[in-house]
BADRENKE-824041 format. One record per residue (C-alpha): x, y, z; residue number from 1; residue in three letters. Coordinates in nm, 3 decimals. Example, Ala and Ser with C-alpha at 12.3 -4.5 7.8 and 13.67 -1.06 7.14 Angstrom:
! BADRENKE-824041
<rec <1.230,-0.450,0.780>,1,"ala"> <rec <1.367,-0.106,0.714>,2,"ser"> 
//
This chain:
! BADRENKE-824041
<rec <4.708,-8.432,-15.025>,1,"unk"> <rec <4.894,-8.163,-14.996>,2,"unk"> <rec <5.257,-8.224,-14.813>,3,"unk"> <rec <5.363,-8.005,-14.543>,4,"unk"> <rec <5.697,-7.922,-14.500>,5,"unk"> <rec <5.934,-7.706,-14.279>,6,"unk"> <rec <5.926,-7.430,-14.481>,7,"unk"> <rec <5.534,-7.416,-14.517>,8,"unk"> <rec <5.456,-7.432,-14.141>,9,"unk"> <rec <5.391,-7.102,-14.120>,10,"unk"> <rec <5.163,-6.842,-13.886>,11,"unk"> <rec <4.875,-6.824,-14.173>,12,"unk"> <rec <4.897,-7.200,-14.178>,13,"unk"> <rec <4.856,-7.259,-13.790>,14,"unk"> <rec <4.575,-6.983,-13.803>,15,"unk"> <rec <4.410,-7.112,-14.074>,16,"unk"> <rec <4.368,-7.443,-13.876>,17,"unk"> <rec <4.316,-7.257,-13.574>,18,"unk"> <rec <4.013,-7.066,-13.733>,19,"unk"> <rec <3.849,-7.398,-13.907>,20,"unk"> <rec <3.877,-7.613,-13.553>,21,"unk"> <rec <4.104,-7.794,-13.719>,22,"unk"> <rec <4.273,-7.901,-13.394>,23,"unk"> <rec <4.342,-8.292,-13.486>,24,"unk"> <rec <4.526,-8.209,-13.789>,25,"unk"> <rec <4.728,-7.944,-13.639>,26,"unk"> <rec <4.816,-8.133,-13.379>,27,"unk"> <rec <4.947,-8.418,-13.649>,28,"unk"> <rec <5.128,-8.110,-13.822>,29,"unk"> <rec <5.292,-8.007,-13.489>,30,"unk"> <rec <5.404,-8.386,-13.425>,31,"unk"> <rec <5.611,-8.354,-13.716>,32,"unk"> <rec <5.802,-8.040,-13.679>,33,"unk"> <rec <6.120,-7.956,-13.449>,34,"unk"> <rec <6.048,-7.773,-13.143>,35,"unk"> <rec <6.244,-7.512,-13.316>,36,"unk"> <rec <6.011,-7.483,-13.612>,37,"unk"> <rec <5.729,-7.407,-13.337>,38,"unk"> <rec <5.900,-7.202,-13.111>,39,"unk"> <rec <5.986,-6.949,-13.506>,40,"unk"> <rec <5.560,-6.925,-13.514>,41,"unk"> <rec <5.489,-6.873,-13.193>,42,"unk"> <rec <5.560,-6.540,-13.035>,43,"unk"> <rec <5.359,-6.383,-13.339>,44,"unk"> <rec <5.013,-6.558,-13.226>,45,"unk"> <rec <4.748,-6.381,-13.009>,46,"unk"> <rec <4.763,-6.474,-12.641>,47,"unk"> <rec <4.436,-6.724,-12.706>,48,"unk"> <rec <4.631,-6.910,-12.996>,49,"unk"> <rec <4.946,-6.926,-12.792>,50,"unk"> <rec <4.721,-7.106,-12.540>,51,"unk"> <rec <4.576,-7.352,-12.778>,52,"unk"> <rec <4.921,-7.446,-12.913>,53,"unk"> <rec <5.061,-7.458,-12.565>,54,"unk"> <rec <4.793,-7.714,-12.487>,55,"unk"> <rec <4.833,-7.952,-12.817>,56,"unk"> <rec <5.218,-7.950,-12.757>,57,"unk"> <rec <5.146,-8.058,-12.371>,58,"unk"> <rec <4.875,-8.305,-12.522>,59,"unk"> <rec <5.165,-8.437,-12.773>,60,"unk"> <rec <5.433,-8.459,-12.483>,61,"unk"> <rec <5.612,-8.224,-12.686>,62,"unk"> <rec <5.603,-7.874,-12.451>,63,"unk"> <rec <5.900,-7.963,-12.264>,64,"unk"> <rec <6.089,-7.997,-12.581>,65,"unk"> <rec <6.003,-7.612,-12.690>,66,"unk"> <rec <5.971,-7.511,-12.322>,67,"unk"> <rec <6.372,-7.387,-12.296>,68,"unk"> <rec <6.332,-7.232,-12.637>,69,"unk"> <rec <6.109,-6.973,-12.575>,70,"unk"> <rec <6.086,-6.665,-12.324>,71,"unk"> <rec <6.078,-6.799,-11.977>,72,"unk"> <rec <5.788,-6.508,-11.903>,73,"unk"> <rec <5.601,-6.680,-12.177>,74,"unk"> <rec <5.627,-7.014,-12.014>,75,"unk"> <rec <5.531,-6.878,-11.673>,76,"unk"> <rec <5.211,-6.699,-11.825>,77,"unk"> <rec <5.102,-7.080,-11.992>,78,"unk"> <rec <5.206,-7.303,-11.672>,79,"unk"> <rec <5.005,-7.080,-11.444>,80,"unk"> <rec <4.702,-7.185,-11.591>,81,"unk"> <rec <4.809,-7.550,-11.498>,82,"unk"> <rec <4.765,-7.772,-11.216>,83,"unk"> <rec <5.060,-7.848,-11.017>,84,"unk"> <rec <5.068,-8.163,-11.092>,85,"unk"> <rec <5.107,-8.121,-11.414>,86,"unk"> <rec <5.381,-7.848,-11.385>,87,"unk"> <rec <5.582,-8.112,-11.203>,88,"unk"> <rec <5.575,-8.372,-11.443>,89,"unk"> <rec <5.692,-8.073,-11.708>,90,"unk"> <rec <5.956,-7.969,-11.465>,91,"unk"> <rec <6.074,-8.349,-11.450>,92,"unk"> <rec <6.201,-8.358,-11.792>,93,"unk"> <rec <6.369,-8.025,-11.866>,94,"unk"> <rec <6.676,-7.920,-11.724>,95,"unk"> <rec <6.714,-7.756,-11.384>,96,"unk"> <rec <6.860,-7.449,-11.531>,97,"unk"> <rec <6.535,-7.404,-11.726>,98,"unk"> <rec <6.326,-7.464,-11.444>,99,"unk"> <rec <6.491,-7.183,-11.246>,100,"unk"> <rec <6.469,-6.919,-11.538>,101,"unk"> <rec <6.079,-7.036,-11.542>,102,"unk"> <rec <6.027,-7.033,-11.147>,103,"unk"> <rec <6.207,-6.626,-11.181>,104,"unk"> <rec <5.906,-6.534,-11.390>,105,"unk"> <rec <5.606,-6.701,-11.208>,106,"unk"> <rec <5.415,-6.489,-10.988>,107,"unk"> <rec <5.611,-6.523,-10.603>,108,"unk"> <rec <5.339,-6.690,-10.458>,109,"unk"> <rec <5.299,-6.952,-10.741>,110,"unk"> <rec <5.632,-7.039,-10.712>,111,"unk"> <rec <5.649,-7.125,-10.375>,112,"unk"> <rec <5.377,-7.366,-10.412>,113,"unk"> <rec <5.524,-7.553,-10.714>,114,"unk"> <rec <5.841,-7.538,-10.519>,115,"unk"> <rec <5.660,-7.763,-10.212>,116,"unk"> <rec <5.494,-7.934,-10.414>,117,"unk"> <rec <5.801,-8.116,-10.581>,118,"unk"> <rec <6.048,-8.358,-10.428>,119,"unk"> <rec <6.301,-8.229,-10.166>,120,"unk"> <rec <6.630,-8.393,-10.391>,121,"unk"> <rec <6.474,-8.153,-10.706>,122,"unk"> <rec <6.379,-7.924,-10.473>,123,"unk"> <rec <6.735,-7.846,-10.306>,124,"unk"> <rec <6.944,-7.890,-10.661>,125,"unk"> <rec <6.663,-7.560,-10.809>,126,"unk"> <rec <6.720,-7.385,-10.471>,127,"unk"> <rec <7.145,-7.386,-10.505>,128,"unk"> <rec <7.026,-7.271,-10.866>,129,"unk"> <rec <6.806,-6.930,-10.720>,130,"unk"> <rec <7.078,-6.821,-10.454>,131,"unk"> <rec <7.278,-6.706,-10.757>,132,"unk"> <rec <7.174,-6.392,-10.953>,133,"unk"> <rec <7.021,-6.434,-11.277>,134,"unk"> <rec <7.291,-6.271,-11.534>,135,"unk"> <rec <7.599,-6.484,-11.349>,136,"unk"> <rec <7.778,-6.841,-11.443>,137,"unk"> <rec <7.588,-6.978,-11.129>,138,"unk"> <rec <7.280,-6.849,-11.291>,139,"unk"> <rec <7.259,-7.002,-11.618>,140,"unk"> <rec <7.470,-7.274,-11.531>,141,"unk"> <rec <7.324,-7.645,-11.571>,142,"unk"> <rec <7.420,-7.877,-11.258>,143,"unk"> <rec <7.362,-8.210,-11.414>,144,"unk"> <rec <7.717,-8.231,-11.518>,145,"unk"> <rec <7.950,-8.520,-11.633>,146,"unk"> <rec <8.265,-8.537,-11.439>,147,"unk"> <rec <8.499,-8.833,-11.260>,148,"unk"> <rec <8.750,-8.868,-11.027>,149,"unk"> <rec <9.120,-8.822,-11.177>,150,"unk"> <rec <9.220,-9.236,-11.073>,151,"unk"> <rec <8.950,-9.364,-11.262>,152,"unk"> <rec <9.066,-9.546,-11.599>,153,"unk"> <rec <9.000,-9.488,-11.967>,154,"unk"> <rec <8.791,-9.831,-11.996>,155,"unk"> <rec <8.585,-9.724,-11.648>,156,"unk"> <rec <8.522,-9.354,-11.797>,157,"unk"> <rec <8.388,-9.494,-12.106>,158,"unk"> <rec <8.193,-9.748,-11.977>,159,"unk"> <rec <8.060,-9.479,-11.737>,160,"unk"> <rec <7.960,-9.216,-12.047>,161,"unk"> <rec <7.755,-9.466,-12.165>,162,"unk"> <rec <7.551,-9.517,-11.881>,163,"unk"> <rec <7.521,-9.133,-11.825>,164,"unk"> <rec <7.159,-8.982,-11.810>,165,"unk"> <rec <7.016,-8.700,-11.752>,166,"unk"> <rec <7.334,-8.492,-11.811>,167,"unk"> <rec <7.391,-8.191,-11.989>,168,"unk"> <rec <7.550,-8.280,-12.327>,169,"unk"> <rec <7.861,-8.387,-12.310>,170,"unk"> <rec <8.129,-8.273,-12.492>,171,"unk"> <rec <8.411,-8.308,-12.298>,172,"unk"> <rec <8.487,-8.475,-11.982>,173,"unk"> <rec <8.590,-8.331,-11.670>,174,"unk"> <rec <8.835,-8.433,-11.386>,175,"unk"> <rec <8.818,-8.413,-11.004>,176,"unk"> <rec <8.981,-8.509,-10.742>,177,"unk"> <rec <8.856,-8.687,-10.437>,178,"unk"> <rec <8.750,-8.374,-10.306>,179,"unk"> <rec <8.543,-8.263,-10.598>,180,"unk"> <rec <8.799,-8.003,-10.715>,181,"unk"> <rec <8.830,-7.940,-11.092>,182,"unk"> <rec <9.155,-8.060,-11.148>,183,"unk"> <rec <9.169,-8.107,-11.532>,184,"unk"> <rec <8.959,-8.175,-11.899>,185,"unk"> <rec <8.975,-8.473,-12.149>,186,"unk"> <rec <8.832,-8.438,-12.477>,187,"unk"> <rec <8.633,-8.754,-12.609>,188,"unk"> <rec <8.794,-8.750,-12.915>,189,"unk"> <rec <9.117,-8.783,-12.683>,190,"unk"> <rec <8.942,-9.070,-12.452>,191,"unk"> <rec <8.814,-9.340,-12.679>,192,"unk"> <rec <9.173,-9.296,-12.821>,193,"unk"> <rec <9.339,-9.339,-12.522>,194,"unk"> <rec <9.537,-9.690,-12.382>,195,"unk"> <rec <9.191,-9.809,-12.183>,196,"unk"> <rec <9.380,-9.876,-11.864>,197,"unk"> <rec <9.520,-9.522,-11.802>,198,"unk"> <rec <9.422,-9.355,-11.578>,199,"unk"> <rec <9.272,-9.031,-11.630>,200,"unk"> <rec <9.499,-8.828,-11.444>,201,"unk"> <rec <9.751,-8.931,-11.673>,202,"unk"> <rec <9.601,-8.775,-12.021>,203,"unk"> <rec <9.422,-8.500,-11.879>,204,"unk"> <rec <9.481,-8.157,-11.965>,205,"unk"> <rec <9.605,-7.985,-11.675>,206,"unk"> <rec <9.531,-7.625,-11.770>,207,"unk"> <rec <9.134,-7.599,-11.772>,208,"unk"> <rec <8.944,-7.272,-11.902>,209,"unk"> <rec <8.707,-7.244,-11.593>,210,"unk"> <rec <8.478,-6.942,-11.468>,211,"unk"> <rec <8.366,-6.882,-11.140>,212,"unk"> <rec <7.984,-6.873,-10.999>,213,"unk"> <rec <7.989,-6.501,-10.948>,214,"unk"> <rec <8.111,-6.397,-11.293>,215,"unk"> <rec <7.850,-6.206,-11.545>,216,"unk"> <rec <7.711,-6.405,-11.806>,217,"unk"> <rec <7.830,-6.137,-12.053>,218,"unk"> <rec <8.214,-6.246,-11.931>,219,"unk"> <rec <8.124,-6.590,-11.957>,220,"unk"> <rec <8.013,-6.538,-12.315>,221,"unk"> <rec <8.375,-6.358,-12.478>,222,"unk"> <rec <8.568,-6.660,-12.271>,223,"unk"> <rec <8.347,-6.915,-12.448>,224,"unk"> <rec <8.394,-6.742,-12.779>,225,"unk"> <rec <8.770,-6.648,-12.716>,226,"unk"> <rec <8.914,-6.978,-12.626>,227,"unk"> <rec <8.699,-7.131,-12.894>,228,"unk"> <rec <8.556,-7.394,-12.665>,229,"unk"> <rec <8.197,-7.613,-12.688>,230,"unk"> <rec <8.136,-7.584,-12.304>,231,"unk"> <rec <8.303,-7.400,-12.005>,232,"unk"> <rec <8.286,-7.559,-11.622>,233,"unk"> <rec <8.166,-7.349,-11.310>,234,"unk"> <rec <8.345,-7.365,-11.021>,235,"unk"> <rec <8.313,-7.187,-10.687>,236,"unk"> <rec <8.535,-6.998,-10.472>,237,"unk"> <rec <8.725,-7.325,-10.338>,238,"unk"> <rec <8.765,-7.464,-10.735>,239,"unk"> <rec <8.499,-7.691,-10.719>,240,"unk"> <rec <8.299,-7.821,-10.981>,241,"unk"> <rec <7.961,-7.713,-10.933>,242,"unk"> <rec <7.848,-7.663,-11.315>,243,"unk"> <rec <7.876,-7.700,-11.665>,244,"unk"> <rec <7.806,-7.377,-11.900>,245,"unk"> <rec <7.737,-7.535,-12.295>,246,"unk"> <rec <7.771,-7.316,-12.645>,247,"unk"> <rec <7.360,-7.325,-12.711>,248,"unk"> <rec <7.313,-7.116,-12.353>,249,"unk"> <rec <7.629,-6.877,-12.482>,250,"unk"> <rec <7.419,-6.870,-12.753>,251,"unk"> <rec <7.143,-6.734,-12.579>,252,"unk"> <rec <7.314,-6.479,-12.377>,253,"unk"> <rec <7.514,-6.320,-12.635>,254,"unk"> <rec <7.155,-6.239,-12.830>,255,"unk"> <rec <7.029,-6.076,-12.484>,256,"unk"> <rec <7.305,-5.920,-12.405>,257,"unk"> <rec <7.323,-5.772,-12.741>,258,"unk"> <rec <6.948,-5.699,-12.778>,259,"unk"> <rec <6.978,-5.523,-12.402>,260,"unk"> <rec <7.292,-5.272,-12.554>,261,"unk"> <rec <7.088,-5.225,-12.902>,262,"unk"> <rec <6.765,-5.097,-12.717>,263,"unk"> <rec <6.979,-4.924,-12.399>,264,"unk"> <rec <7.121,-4.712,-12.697>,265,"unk"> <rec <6.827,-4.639,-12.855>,266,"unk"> <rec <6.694,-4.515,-12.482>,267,"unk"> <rec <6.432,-4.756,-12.430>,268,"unk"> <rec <6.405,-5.133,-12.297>,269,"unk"> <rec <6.345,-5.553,-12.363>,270,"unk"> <rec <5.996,-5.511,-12.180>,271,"unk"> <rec <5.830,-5.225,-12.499>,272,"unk"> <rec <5.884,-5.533,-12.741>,273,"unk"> <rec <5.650,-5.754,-12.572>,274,"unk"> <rec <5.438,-5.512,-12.441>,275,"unk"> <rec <5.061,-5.442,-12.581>,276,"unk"> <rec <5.009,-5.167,-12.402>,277,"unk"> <rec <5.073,-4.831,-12.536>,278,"unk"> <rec <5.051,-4.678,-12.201>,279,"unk"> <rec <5.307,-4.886,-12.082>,280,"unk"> <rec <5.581,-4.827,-12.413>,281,"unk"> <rec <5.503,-4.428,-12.295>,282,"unk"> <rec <5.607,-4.449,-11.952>,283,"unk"> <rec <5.932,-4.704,-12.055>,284,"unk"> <rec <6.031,-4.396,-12.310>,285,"unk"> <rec <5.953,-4.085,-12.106>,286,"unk"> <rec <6.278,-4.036,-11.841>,287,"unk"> <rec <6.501,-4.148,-12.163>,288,"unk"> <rec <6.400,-3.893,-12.384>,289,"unk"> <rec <6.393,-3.611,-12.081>,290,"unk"> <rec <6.803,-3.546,-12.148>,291,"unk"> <rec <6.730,-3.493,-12.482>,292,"unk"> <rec <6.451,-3.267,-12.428>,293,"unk"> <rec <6.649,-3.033,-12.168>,294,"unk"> <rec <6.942,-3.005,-12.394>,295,"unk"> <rec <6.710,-2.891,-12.691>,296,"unk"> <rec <6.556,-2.652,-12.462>,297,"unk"> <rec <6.920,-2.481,-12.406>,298,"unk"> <rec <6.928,-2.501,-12.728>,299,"unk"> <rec <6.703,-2.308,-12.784>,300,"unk"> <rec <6.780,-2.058,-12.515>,301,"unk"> <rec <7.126,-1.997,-12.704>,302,"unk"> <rec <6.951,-1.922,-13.036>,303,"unk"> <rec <6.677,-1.679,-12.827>,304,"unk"> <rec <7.010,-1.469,-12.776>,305,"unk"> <rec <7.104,-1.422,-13.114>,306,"unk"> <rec <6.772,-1.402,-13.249>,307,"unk"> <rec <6.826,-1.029,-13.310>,308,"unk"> <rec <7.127,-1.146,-13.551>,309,"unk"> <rec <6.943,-1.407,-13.730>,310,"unk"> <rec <6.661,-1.137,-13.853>,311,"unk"> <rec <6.923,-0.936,-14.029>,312,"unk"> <rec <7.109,-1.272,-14.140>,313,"unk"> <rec <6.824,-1.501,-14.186>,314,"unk"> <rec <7.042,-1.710,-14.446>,315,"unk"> <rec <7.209,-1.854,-14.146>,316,"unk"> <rec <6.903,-2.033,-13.966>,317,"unk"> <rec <6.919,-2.267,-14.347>,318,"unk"> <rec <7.227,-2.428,-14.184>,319,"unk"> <rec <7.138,-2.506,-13.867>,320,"unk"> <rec <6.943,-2.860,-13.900>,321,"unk"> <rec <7.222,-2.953,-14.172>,322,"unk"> <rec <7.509,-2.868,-13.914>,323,"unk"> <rec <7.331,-3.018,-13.604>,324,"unk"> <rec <7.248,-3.335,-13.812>,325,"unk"> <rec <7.576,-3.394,-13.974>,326,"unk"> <rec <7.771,-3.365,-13.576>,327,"unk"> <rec <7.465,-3.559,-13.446>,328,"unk"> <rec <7.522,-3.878,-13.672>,329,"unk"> <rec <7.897,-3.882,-13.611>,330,"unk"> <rec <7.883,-3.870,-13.260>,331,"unk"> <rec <7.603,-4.178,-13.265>,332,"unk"> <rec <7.852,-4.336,-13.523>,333,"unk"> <rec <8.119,-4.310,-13.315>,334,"unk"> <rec <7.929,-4.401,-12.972>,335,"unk"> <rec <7.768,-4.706,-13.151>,336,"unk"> <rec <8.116,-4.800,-13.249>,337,"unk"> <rec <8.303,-4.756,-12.914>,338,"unk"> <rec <8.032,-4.955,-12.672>,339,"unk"> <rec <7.994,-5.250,-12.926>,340,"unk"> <rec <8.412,-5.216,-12.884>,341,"unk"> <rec <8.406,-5.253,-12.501>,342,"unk"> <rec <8.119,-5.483,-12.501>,343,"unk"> <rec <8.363,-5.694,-12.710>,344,"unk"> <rec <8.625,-5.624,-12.513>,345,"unk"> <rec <8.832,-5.509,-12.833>,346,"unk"> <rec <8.784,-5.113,-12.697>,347,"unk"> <rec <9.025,-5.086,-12.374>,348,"unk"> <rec <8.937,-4.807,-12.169>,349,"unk"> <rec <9.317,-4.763,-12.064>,350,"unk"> <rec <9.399,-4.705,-12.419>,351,"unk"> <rec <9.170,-4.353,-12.359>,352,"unk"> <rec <9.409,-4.107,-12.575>,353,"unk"> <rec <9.478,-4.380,-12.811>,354,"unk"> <rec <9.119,-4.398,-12.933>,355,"unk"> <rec <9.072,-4.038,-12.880>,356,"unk"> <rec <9.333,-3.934,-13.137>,357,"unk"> <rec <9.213,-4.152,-13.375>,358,"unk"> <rec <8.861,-4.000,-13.386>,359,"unk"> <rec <8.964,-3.713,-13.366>,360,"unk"> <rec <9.168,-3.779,-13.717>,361,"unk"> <rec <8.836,-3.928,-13.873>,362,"unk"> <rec <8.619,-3.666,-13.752>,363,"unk"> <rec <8.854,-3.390,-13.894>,364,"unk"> <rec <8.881,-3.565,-14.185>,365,"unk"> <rec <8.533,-3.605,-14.275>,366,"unk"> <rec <8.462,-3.293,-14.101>,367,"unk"> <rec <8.692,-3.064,-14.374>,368,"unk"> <rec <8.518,-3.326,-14.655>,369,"unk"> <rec <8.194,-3.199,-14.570>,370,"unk"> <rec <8.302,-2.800,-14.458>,371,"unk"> <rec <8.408,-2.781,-14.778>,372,"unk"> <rec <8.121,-2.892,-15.001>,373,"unk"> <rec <7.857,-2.720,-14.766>,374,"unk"> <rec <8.082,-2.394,-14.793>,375,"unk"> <rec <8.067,-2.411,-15.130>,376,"unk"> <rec <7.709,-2.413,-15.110>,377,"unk"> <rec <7.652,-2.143,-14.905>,378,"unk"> <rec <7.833,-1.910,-15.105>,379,"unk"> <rec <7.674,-2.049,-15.452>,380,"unk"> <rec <7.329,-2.024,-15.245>,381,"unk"> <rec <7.402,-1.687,-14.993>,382,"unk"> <rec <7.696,-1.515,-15.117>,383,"unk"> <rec <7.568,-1.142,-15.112>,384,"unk"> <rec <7.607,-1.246,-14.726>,385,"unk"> <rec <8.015,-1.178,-14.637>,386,"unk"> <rec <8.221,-1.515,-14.514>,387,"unk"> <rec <7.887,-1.716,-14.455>,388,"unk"> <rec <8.094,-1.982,-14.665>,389,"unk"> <rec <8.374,-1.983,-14.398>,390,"unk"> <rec <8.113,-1.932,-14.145>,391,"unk"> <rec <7.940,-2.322,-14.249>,392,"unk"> <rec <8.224,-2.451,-14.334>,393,"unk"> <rec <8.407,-2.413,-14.011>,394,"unk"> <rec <8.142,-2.494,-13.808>,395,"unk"> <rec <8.049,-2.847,-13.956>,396,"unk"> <rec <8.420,-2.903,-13.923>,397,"unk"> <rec <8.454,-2.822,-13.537>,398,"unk"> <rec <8.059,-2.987,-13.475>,399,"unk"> <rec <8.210,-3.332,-13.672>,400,"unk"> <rec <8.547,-3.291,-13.493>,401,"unk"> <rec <8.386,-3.277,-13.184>,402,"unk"> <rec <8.127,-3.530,-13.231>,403,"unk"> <rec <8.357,-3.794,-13.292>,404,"unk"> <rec <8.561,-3.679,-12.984>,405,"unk"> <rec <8.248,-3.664,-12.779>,406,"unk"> <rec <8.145,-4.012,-12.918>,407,"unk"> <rec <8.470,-4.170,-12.807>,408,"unk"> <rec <8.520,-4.023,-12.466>,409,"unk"> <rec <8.183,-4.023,-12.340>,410,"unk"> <rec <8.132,-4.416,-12.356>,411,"unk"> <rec <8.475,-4.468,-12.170>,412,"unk"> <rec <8.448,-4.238,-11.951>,413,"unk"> <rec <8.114,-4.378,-11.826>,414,"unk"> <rec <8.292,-4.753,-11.839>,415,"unk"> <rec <8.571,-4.619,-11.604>,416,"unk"> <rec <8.341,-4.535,-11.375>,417,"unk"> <rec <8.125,-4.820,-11.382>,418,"unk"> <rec <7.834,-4.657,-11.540>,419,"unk"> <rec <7.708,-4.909,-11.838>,420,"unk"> <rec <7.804,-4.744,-12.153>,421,"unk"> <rec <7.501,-4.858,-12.372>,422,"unk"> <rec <7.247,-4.687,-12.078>,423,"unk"> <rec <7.399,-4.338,-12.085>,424,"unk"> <rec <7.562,-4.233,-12.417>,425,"unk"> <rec <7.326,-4.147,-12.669>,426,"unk"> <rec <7.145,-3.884,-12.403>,427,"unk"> <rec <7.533,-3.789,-12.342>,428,"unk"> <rec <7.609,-3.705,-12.651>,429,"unk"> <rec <7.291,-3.602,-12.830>,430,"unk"> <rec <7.278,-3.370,-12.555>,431,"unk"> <rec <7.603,-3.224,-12.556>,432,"unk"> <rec <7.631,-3.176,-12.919>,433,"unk"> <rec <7.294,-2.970,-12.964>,434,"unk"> <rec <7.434,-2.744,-12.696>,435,"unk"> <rec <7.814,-2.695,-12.842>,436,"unk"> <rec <7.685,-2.725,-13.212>,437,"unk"> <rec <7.488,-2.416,-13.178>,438,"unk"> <rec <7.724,-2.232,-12.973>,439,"unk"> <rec <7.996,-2.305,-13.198>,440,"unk"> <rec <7.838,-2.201,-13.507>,441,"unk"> <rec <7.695,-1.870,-13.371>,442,"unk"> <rec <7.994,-1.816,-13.211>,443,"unk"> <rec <8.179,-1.820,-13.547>,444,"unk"> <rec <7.915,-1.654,-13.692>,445,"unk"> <rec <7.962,-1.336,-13.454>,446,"unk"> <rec <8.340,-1.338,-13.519>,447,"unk"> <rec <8.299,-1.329,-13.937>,448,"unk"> <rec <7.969,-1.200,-13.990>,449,"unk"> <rec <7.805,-1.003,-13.684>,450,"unk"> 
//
């Protein structure tokens, strides 16, 4: 018999089972696993084995478990195939926050049903969920939170933790005061350590790391990380406890938020990774790739004018893609560089000339590094032709100079005006640079050569 283990439950595996109608056996073999082991497999499998699966794990009592760890759109597509009735009783044991992300990605009319369908108490607690947008605190923010009033004693707040279900985890415990106002934190460690008839007002800590309904999740996500803390509460405009935020949804959003800036920078979007279509991955690509296009078209234009020039000196067209490519990669270096900085909040946009000036040193720098070995070059390769080795050389320098300047200001720039940096840049500066690169060289080239 052969023993399957963590490491072994793999796609061939599950399709392999899949293929042989092996269904009792798999569904012993998913039994065993983690919901995370399941949830690895899963987004690689066709749409009709995602469907089987989905049905064994519901079969097994097991889908709400894996529910929360996959896409909510995948989810939605599954449960929409279900009765209400069962949706419900799936709804019943995952968290609200879950349910809401889910409920976002069914179809409007769908969701309405399921909605009047449930209970009124689950009902209004999903509902206080949707009135916040998605990407806020209030959005991804679980409501079934652990908290007691500040009078209550160390004995009463432990007896009270262990009666506690259907909480988010808790990891440390929060105070209120009779009006429901956050007033301070206790760690556990702290509690069960505690004299058990003080009260909790009296070994709280008073100054509480706290974010607001409205904030973005991305904000959320550097307090959770900068403080260092396991969970962050939600409070709303009057300081009341309304939420708890925990590390595994911080988790989450930092990997969306940094997917979204890696595939906003390379100009296209989330939705062309799960798409099948290849009509669809054309249209998401086509209006990023249109600033490029027009800038390669001036491009062009500017070379049209000295195209009488380059038939006499046809040595210099050799230099072009190097000199283009080498300002083109430090300006994407740079840009790359500066947006993961402000998304980090370690780039301040008020420290503009700061950053500026120290670009501008690298780019120079690497900019008379590579001037000089391509001048070299040209001379060893073209040197019948007068100053073409000044002529290359200068221009990679002033193209790298000015790529790394370009690279720098363009992303803060766009910040300060509250234009996201990771949407706009790369067109910015791909654009800019074709443009300047070949106006710079030529320009050069008319002032040694021509």
């Amino acid at each position: 018999m052969i023993q399957i283990t963590r490491e072994s439950l793999t796609v061939d595996l599950v399709r392999k089972l899949l293929r042989k109608g092996a269904l009792t056996n798999l569904k012993n073999i998913l039994q065993k696993f983690h919901p995370a082991d399941i949830a690895v497999f899963f987004n690689y499998l066709s749409e009709k084995e995602k469907e089987t699966i989905f049905r064994l794990c519901v079969e097994i009592e097991k889908f709400p478990e894996i529910i929360s760890l996959l896409e909510p759109s995948e989810s939605a597509n599954f449960l929409s195939t279900l009765k209400k009735e069962e949706i419900y009783k799936i709804f019943k044991n995952i968290h609200s926050d879950d349910v809401v992300d889910i409920i976002n990605a069914l179809p409007e009319e769908l969701a309405q049903d399921i909605l009047s369908f449930m209970k009124k108490e689950d009902v209004a607690e999903i509902e206080s969920l949707l009135e916040y947008e998605e990407d806020t605190a209030g959005g991804i923010m679980n409501p079934d939170f652990f908290a007691l009033e500040e009078n209550t004693t160390v004995k009463d707040a432990v007896d009270s933790l262990r009666e506690a279900k259907d909480v988010e985890m808790v990891f440390y415990l929060y105070v209120v005061d009779n009006r429901n106002h956050l007033v301070g934190v206790v760690s556990l460690r702290y509690l069960v350590t505690s004299k058990s008839d003080a009260k909790l007002k009296d070994i709280m800590n008073t100054d509480v790391i706290s974010v607001r309904t409205n904030m973005d999740q991305e904000e959320v996500a550097k307090i959770v990380t900068r403080y260092d803390v396991l969970a962050v509460p939600v409070v709303d405009e009057e300081n009341k406890l309304v939420g708890v935020i925990t590390v595994d949804d911080i988790i989450d959003v930092i990997r969306e938020e940094n997917t979204e800036d890696m595939l906003k920078m390379a100009g296209t979007t989330e939705e062309e990774i799960v798409t099948k279509s290849t009509y669809s991955s054309f249209k998401i690509r086509l209006p990023w790739l249109f600033a490029t296009f027009i800038g390669g078209v001036f491009a062009s234009q500017i070379m049209g004018v000295f195209q009488e020039n380059l038939k006499d000196f046809i040595a210099l067209a050799f230099f072009i893609p190097i000199i283009m490519g080498m300002g083109g990669n430090i300006g994407a270096q740079t840009s790359t560089i500066v947006v993961r900085g402000i998304a980090l909040g370690k780039v301040d946009v008020k420290q503009f000339w700061h950053f500026i000036f120290k670009q501008f040193k690298i780019g120079i720098l690497l900019g008379i590094t590579y001037g000089i070995l391509l001048g070299v070059i040209a001379k060893f390769l073209h040197g019948e032709i007068s100053y073409i080795g000044i002529t290359v050389c200068l221009a990679i320098i002033c193209e790298m100079t000015i790529g790394s300047i370009l690279g720098t200001m363009i992303p803060m720039i766009l910040k300060r005006v509250n234009i996201d940096p990771a949407v706009a840049t790369g067109a910015f500066v791909t654009t800019a640079l074709d443009i300047l690169g070949i106006v710079i060289y030529f320009f050069l080239a008319s002032v040694f050569i021509f």
